[in-house]
MIGU-846037 format. One record per residue: z, x, y of N, C-alpha, C, O in turn; residue in three letters. Coordinates in pm, whole numbers, plus 50000, padded with zeros to 5 digits. Example, Ala and Ser with C-alpha at 12.3 -4.5 7.8 and 13.67 -1.06 7.14 Angstrom:
507805131949431507805123049550507805132049670508465142449668Ala 507085128549775507145136749894507875129050003508045134150114Ser 
// end
This chain:
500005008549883500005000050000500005009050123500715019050131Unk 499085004550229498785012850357499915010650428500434999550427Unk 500425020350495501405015550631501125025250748500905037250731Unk 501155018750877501215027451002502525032751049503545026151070Unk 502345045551063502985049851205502585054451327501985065151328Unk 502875046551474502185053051597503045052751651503685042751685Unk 503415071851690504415076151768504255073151886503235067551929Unk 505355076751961505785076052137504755084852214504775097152209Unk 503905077952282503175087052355501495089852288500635095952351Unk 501255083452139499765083252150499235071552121499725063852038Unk 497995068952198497225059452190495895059152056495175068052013Unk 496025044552021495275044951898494015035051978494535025852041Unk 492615035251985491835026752103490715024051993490225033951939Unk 490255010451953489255006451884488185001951957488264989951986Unk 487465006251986485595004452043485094997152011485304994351893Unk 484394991552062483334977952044482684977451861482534988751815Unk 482464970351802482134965551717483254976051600482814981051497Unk 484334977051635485094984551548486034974851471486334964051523Unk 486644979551313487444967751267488214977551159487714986251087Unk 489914972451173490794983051141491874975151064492684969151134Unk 491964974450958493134964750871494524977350833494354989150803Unk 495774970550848496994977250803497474971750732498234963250778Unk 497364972750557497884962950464499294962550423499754956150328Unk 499954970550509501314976350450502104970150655501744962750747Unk 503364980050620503844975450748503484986550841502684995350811Unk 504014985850936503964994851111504644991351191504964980651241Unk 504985006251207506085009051361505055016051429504335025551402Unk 505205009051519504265012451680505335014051786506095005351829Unk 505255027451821506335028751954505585038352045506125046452120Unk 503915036052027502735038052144502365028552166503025018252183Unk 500875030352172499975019952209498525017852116497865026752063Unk 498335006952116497365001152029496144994652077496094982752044Unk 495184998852145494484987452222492964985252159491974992352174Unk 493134972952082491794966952093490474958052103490404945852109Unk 489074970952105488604968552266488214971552316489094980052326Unk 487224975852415486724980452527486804969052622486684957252586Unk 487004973052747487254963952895485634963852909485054974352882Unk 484774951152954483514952852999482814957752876481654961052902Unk 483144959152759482244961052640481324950952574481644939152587Unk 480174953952501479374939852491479844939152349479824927352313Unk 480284947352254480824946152113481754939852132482084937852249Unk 482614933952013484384931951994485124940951861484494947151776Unk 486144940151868487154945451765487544936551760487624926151825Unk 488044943251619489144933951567490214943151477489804951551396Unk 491734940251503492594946251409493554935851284494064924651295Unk 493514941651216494534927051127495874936651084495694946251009Unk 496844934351122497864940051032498614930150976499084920751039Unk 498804933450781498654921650680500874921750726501454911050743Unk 501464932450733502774931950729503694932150844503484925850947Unk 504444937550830505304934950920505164943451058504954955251030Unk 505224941051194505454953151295506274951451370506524941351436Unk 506984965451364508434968551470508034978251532506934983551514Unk 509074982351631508924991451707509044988451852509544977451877Unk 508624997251975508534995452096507624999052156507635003052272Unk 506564997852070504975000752142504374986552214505044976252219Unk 502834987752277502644980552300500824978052194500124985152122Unk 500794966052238499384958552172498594953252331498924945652422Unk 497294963152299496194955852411494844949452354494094956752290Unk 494554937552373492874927552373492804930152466493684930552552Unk 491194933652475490064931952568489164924052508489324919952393Unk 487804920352609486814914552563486234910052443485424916152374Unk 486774897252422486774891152270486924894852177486204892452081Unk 488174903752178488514915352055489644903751999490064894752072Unk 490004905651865490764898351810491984910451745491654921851711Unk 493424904951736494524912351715495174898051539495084885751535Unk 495494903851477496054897851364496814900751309496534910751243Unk 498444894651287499394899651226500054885951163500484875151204Unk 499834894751004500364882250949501984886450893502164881050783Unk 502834892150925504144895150908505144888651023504754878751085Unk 506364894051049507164889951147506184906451252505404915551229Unk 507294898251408507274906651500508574911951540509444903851570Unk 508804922851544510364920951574510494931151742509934940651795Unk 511564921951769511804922851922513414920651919513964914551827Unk 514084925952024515494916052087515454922852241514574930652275Unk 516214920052301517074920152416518374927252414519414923152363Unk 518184938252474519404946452484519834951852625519224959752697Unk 521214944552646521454946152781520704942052913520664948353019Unk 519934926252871519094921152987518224926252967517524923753066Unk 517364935852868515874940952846515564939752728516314943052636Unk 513894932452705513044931352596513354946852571513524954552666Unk 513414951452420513144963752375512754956452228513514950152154Unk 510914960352206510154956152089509064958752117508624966352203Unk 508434951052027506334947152084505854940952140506084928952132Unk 504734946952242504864939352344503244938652325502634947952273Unk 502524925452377501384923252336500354919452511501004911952583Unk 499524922152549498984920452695497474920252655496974927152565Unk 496884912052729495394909952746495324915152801496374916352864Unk 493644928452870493344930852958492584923853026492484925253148Unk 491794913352942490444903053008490984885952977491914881152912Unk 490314882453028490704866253015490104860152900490104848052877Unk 489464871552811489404864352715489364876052578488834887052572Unk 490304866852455490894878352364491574866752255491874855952305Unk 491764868452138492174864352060493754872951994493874885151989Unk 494844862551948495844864351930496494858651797497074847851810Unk 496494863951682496704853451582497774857551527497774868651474Unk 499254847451528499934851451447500394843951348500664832351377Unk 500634848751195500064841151092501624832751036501794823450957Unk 502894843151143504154837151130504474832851223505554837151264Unk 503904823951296504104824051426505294813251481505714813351597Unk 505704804851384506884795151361508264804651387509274799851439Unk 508194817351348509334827751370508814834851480509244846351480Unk 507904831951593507784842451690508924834051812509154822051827Unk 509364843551872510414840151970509814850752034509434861151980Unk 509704846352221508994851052278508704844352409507874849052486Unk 
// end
């Protein structure tokens, strides 16, 4: 079974017509963005398990993001510390497959 790790400080960036599955779990405490801003391709990422951590997740231009595990996040001391997910374009897909347990 596949699993990610993306450390503090590097960026993982998927390009237009690119497509990247994580069948295992991932800690992301970088960044993940995919996408190109103004690209005529899309991406797409699916991660099948679970992701923690304190990285972030970026869509651009009709790129699609997929996680079918939990997300895990809390609040410590008045601050989100978890995953944090941001569109760059107004349009992007977001699927989460537990999404009855997303608090957020």
């Amino acid at each position: 079974m596949g699993s990610l790790i993306v450390e503090a400080g590097v960026t993982i960036a998927l390009g237009e017509d690119s497509s990247f599955v994580v069948e295992g779990n991932a800690i992301n405490n970088g960044s993940i963005k995919v996408g190109s801003p103004g690209g005529e391709g899309v991406a797409a990422a699916d991660f099948k398990g679970d992701v923690r951590g304190s990285g972030a997740f970026a869509i651009s231009d009709k790129s699609a993001l997929e996680i079918g595990g939990s997300v895990s996040g809390q609040l410590v001391n008045g601050s989100f510390y978890g995953i944090t997910v941001s569109f760059e374009t107004d349009v992007g897909t977001l699927v989460l497959d537990r999404s009855a347990q997303f608090h957020g």
